[in-house]
N, C-alpha and C positions, 0 to 999 in steps of 0.2 A: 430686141434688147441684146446689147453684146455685152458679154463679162471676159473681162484680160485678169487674168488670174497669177501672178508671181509662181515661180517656183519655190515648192514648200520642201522642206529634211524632212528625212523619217521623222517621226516621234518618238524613236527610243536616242537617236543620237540628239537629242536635245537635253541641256541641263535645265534643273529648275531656277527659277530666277525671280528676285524679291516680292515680284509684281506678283506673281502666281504664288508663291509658298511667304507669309509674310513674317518676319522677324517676331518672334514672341516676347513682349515685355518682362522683364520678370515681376512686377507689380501687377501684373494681368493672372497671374495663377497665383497670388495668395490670397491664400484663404481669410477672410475677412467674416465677424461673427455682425448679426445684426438681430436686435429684438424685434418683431414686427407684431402693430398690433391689430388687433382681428375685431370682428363683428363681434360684438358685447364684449369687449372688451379682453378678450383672448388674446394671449399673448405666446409667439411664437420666437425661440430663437432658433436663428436657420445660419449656416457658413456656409458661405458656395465664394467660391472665386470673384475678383474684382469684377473681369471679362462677363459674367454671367450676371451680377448683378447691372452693370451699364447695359445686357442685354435688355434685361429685366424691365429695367429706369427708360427703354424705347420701346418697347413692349409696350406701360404702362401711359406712355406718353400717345401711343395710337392708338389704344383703346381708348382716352380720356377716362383712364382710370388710376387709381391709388394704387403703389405697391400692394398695400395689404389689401386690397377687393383682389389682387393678381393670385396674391398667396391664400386666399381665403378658397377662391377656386379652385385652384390646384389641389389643394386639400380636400375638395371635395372629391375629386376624380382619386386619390389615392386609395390601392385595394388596400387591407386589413393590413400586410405586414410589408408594405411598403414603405424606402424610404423620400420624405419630403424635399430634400436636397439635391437628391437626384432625379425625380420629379421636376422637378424647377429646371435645372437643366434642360431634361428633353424638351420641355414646353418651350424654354428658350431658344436651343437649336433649331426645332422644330417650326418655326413663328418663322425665324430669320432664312430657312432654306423654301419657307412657303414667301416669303417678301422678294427674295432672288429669284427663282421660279418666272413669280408676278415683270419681276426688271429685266428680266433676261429676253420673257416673250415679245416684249414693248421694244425692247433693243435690237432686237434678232436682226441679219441683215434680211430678211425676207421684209421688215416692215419699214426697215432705211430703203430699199428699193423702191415699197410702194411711195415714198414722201418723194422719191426722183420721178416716178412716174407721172404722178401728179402734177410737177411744174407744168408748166406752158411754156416755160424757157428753155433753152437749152442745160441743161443738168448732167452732174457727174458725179461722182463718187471716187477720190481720190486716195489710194492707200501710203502708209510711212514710207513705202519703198518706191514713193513717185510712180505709181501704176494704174491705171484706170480699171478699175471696179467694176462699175456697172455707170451705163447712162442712157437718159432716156430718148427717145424717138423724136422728138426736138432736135437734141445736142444730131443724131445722124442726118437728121434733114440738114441744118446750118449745114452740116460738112457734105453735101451732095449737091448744095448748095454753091458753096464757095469753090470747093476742091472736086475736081474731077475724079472720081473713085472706081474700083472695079467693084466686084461683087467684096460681102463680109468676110472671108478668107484672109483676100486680100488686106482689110483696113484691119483687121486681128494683127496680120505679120509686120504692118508697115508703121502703126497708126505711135507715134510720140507729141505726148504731153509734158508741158513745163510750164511752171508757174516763174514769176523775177522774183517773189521772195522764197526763201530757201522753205524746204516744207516743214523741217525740224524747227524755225523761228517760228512758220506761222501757226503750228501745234503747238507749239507755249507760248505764244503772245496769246490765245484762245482759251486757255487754261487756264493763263491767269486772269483774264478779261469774260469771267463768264456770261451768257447773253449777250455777246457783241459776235458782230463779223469780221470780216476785213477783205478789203478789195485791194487787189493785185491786178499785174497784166498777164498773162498767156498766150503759150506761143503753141499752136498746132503743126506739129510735121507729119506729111505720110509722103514717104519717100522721096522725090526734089521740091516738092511742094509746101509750104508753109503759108501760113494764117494767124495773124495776131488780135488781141480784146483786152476786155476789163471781164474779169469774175469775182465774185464777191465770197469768199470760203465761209464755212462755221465749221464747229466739229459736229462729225456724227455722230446719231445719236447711239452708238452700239458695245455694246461691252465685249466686243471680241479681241480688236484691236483699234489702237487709234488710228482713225481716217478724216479725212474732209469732204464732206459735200459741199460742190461750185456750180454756184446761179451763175450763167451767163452773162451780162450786163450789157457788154456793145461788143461786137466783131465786123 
């Protein structure tokens, strides 16, 4: 397995950007009163912010449970001079950084590597900055194949990929077409040598950055 890695900035010369820090609605933090009614007929009025109530509202929705069986637990976990509002809260943050957690593991590039691994095809991992990622033991056979190579050094310093449609189109024509692919052509250079195909992109499955995984299809 070879991974061609982009050159990265420090992390402190970096600004934050919408994607990572995301704009706060101001209808997101007002406080909104709501009655909720309980087991025998308890009735609870609780204010917590909009944000926290639509947590709440998908919370309720993956438990297959009512807001108030949500609030009715909650209440039971709260000590003597606890307040319920705040409560609420943690359990909601709390819910949504165990759900991330869960998406992050599933997305990791450690487990987009093993889905390349696993083709039979030749496979790739393509990043936003047109860089090959990772690919599998397929994709170097085709090119040991085709192209006369030195050792991996050498295909690290030499090795360029290009796809004919632009990568920023084929990462939004995929975004917006969710569950679809798209096949393009590909052009492989290592140093005078070139190699042309069909690959067929999707997005990866990873929450790090947007990338493309490419099946091979004809070369």
């Amino acid at each position: 397995m070879l991974i061609v890695k982009p050159g990265a900035n420090d992390a402190s010369d970096l600004e934050p950007t919408d994607e990572q820090l995301p704009a706060i609605d101001a209808e997101e933090i007002e406080p909104r009163f709501r009655a909720v009614a309980g087991r025998g007929g308890e009735r609870r009025g609780i204010r917590l912010e909009r944000i926290y109530w639509d947590g709440l509202g998908r919370m309720s929705a993956s438990g297959k449970m009512s807001t108030a069986d949500l609030v009715h637990y909650t209440a039971s976990q709260m000590p003597e001079s606890g307040n319920l509002a705040s409560l609420l809260r943690v359990l909601s943050l709390k819910w949504a950084l165990r759900r991330l957690d869960t998406v992050e593991d599933i997305s990791s590039l450690a487990n987009v590597n093993a889905i390349i691994q696993a083709s039979p095809s030749p496979a790739i991992l393509l990043t936003h900055e047109k860089k090959v990622q990772l690919f599998n033991d397929a994709f170097l056979s085709m090119l040991r194949q085709r192209l006369p190579l030195g050792d991996l050094a050498q295909l690290t310093k030499s090795l360029r990929f290009s796809i004919d449609t632009q990568i920023e189109e084929a990462i939004a024509t995929l975004s917006r077409n969710k569950g679809k692919t798209l096949a393009t052509g590909f052009t492989i250079t290592v140093g005078t040598q070139s190699m042309k195909g069909q690959i067929n992109l999707a997005l990866a499955p990873t929450h790090e950055k947007s990338m493309l995984i490419g099946y091979i299809s004809r070369y």
